[in-house]
C-alpha positions in Angstrom: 0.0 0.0 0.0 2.9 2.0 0.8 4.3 2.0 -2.7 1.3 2.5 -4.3 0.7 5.3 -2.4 4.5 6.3 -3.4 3.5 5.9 -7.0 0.7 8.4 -6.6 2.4 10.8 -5.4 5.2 10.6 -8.2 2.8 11.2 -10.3 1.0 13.9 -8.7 4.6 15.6 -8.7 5.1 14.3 -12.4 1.3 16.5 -13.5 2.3 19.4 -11.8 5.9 20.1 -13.0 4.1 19.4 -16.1 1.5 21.9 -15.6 3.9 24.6 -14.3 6.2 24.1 -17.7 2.9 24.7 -20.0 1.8 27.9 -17.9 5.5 29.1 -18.1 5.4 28.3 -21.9 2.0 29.9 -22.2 3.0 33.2 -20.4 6.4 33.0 -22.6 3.9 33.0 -25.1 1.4 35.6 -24.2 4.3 37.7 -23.4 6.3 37.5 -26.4 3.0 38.3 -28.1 1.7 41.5 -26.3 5.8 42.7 -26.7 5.3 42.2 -30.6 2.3 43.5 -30.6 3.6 46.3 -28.3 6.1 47.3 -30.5 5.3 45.9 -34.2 1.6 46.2 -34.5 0.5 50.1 -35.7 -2.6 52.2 -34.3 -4.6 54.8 -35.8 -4.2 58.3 -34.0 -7.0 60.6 -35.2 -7.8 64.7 -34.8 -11.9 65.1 -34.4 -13.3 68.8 -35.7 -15.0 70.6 -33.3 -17.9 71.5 -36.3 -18.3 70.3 -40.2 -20.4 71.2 -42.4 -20.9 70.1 -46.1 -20.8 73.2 -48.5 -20.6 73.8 -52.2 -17.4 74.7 -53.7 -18.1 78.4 -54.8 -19.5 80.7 -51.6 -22.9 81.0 -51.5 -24.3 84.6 -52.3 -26.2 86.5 -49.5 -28.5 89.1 -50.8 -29.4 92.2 -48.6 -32.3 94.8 -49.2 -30.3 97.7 -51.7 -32.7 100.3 -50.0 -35.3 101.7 -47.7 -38.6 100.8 -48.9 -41.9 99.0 -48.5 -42.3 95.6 -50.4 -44.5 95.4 -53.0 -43.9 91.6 -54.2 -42.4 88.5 -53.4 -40.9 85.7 -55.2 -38.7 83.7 -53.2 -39.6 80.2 -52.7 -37.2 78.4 -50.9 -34.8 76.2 -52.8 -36.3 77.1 -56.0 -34.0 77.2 -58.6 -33.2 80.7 -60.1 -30.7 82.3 -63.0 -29.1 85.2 -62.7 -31.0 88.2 -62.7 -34.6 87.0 -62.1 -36.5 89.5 -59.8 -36.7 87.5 -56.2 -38.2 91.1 -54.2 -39.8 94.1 -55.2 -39.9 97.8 -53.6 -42.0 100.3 -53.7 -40.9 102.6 -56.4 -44.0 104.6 -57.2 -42.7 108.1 -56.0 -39.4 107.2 -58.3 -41.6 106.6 -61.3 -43.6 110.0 -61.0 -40.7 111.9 -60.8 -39.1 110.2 -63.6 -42.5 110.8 -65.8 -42.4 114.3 -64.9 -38.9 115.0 -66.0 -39.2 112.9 -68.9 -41.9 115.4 -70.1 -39.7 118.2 -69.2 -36.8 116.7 -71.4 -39.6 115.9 -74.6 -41.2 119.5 -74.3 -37.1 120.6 -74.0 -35.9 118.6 -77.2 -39.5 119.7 -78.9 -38.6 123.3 -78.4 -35.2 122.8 -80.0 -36.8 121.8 -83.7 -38.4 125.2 -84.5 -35.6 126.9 -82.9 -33.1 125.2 -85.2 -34.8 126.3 -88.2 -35.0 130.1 -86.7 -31.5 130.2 -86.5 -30.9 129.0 -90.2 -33.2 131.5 -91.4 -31.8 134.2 -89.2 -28.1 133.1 -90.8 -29.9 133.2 -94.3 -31.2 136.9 -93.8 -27.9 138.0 -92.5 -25.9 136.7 -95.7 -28.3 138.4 -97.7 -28.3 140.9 -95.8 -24.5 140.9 -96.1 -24.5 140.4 -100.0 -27.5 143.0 -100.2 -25.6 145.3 -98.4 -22.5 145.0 -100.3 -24.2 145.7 -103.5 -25.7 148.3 -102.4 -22.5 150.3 -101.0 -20.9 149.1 -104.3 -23.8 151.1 -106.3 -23.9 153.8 -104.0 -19.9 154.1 -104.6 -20.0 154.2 -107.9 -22.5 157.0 -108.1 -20.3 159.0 -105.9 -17.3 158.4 -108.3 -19.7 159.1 -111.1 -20.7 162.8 -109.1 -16.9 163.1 -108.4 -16.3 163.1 -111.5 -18.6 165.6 -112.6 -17.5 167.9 -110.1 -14.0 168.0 -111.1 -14.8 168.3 -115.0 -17.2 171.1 -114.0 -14.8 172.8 -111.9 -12.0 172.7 -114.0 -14.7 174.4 -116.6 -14.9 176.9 -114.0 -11.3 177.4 -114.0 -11.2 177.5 -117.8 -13.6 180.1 -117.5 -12.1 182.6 -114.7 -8.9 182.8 -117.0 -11.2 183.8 -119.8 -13.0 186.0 -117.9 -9.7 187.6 -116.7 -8.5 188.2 -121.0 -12.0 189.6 -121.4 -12.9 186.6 -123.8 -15.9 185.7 -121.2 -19.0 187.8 -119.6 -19.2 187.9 -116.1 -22.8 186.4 -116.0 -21.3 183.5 -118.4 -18.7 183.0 -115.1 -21.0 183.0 -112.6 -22.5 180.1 -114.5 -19.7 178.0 -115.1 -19.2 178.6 -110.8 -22.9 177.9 -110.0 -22.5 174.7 -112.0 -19.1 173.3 -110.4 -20.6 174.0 -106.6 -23.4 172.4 -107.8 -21.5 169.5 -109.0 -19.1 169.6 -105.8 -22.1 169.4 -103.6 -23.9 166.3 -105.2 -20.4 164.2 -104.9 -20.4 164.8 -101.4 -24.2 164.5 -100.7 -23.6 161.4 -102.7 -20.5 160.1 -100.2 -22.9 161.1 -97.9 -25.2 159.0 -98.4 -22.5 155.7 -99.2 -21.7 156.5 -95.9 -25.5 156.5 -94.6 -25.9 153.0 -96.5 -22.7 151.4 -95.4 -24.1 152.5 -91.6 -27.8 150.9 -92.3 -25.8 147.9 -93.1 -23.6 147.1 -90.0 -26.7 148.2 -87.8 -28.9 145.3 -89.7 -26.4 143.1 -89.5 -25.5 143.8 -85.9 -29.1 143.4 -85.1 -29.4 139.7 -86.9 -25.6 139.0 -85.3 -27.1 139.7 -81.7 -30.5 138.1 -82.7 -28.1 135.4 -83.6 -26.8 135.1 -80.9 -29.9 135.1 -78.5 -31.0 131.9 -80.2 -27.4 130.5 -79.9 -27.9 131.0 -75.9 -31.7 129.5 -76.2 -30.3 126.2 -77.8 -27.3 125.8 -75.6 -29.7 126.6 -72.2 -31.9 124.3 -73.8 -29.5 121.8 -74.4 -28.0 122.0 -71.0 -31.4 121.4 -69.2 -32.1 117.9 -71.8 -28.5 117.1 -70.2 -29.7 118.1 -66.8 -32.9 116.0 -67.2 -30.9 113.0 -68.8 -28.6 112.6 -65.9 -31.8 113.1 -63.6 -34.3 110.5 -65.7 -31.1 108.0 -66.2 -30.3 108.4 -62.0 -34.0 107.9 -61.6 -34.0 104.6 -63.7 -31.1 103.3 -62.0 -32.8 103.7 -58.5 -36.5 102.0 -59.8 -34.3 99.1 -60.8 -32.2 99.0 -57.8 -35.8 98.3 -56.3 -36.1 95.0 -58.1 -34.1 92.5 -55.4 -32.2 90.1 -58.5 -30.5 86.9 -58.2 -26.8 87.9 -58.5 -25.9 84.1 -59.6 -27.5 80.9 -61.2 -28.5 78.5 -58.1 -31.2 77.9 -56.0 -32.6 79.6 -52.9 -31.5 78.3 -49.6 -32.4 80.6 -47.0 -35.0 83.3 -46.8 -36.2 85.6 -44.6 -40.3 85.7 -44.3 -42.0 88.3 -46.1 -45.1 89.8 -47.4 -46.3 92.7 -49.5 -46.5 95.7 -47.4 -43.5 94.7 -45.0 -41.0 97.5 -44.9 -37.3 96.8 -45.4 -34.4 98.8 -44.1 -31.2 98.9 -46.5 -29.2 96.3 -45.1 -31.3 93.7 -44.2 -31.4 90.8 -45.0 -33.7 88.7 -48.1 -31.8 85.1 -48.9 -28.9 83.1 -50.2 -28.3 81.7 -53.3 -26.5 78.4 -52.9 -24.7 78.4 -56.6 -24.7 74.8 -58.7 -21.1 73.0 -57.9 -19.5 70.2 -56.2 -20.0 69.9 -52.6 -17.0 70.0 -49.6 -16.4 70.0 -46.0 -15.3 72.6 -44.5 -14.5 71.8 -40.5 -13.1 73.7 -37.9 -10.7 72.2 -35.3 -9.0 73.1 -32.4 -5.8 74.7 -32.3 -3.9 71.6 -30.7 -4.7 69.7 -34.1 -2.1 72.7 -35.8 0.6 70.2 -37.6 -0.8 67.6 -37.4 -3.8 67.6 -39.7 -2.2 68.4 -43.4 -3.2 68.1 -46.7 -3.7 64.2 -48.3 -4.6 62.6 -44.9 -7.9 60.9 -44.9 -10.4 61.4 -43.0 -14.2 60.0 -41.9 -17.2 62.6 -41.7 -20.1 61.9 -40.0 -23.4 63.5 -40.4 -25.9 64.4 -37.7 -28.7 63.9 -40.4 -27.6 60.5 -40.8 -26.1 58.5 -37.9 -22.9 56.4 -38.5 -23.9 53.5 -36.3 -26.8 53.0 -39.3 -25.7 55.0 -42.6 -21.8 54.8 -42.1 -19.3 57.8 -42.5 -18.8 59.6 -45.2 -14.9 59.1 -47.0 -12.9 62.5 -47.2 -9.5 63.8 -48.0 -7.9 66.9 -46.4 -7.5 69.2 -49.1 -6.1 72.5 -47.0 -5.6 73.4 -43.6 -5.7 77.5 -42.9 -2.6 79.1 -41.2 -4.7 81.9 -39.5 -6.8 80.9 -36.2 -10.1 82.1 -36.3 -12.5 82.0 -32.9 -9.8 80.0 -32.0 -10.0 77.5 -34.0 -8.3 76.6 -37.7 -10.2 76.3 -40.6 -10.0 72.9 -42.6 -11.1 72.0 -46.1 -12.1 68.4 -47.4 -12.6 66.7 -50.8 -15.8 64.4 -50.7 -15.3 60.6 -51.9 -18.7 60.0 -51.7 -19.1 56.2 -53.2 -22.1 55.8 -55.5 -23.7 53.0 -53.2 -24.4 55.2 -50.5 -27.5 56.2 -49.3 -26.5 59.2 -47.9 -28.0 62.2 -49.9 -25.7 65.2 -49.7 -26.7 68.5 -50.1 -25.3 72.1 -48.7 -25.6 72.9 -45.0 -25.7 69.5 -43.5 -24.1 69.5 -40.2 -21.6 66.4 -38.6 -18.0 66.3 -37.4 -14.6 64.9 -39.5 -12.2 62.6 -38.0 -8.8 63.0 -39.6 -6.3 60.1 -39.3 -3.2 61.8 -38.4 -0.7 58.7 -37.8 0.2 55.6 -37.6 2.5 54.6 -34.7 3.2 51.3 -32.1 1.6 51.2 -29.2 4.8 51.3 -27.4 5.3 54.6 -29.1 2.2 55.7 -27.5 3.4 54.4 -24.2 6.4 56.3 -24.2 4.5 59.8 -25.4 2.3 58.9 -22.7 5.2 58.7 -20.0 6.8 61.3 -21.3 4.1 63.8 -20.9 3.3 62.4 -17.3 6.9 63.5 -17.0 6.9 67.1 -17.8 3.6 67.5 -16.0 5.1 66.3 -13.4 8.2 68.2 -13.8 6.3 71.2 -14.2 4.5 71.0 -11.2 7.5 70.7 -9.0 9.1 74.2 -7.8 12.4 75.3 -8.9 14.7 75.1 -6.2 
């Protein structure tokens, strides 16, 4: 009984030095394991965005009222598809429309007035150059009587001179003298009342034609008073347009509406406020925000996972992204991130601009031992920090 009992407990040593090798072999195992895992395997480190939100490549266009003014009509639906320049709100612009019919009328009786006074001013030119050529032929006549009459007069008085050297030999009567003298002051005095009167005629003709000139003139100063106040009118009718189509709110880009503020007819907008925003046609981004630690580490060509608050992850998945650029200005504190979609056709996800969600950004790559050591070493210098210098 004695050696059997021997024999058992042999082997109950035998079992358990057997038992002890394969746990030691097992935690050899296990350890070697977690060490190559520890130092071989890699893990994701990822950067999460504070905010994301999914807009469309080109900014989207807020429009603001351009004036005072009550509204008159609306046509803002929202995200109704518009092209540039359709009429989205309209203001009041009765006041600007009388004021522009009234100088418009001005400016038509202006121009009308200019017509008939265009054709005065020809025929006033047209009487002074006949005037003028009337005139000259007149002088010209007028002259050549006077040379005619001076003539005269000297034949006749060198008669009269004859005729006092005959008288003086006795040849000639006294009374026959006296005759030959009467004559030449008669012939003396009709040259000069004939220069006379070329002088009286060239006189009448500078005062007519001074009196068309001036006349001239006074319509000159009509036109060009009538041709400033068309100007004036112009400027104030074209000024006047300009402000009634300022009063039609238009759709500065093709796109379609996606956000408007409520209004009817008979609202009253102040210039400033704001109507909508036209969300133009383009592909769509994410544009995130992240904090201000994430600075050199998120950089363009990482990927990245968005998820949507429209559409939960756990159900719909994450949308695919790639970091496209990173802002070097802080903003609110945070840094401004841009990201190409990768949206893959299978998705049910419907994207569209202004849907909300946050971006996870894989940064790295590293070992967990790596980890463990950045982990120690920042235990370290907060450690370090918080001690005193001596």
């Amino acid at each position: 009984m004695s050696a059997a009992f021997s024999r058992s407990v042999q082997a109950m040593r035998a079992g358990h030095r057997r038992r002890s090798l394969a746990a030691i072999a097992t935690a050899m195992v296990l350890l070697g394991g977690w060490l190559a895992w520890l130092f071989f395997a890699r893990v994701s480190r990822y950067e999460v965005s504070e905010v994301a939100r999914v807009e469309v490549g080109q900014t989207a266009h807020r429009i603001a009222a351009p004036v005072l003014g009550k509204v008159t009509a609306v046509h803002l639906a929202l995200g109704a598809a518009v092209e540039v320049g359709d009429i989205l709100v309209e203001i009041d612009d009765e006041p600007q429309r009388l004021e522009r019919g009234e100088k418009q009328a001005r400016y038509d009786a202006a121009a009308a007035q200019l017509a008939p006074l265009a054709r005065e001013v020809a025929a006033h030119e047209q009487a002074l150059a006949e005037t003028l050529q009337a005139g000259r032929a007149r002088i010209d006549e007028s002259k050549a009587h006077g040379r005619e009459s001076e003539g005269a007069a000297r034949f006749q008085e060198a008669a009269a001179a004859r005729a006092e050297r005959l008288r003086r030999e006795g040849l000639l009567s006294e009374s026959e003298m006296e005759r030959f003298t009467a004559e030449a002051q008669q012939k003396r005095l009709a040259a000069e009342g004939q220069e006379r009167a070329t002088e009286r005629t060239d006189a009448e003709h500078r005062s007519r034609a001074s009196e068309l000139r001036a006349e001239l003139a006074g319509l000159a100063r009509q036109a060009a008073a009538l041709e400033g106040e068309k100007a004036v009118l112009r400027a104030a009718i074209d000024g006047l347009v300009a402000d009634i189509e300022r009063r039609k709110v238009r759709a500065p880009i093709a796109g379609r509406i996606g956000e408007i503020t409520v209004l009817r007819a008979g609202a009253f907008l102040k210039e400033g406020d704001p109507i909508a925003a036209v969300i133009p046609a383009g592909e769509l981004r994410i544009v995130a925000e992240f904090p201000l630690s994430s600075v050199g580490r998120v950089r363009a060509g990482q990927t990245a996972r968005t998820r949507l608050e429209a559409y939960p992850w756990t159900e719909y998945g994450t949308v695919p992204a790639v970091v496209e650029s990173v802002g070097t200005e802080a903003q609110r504190a945070h840094v401004r991130v841009e990201l190409t979609l990768q949206l893959p056709p299978s998705s049910p996800i419907l994207l569209q601009h202004g849907l909300l969600g946050k971006v996870v950004v894989e940064v790295e790559r590293v070992s967990p031992a790596t980890l463990l050591l950045r982990a120690a070493g920042q235990l370290v210098r907060t450690r370090t920090g918080d001690v005193p210098a001596p």
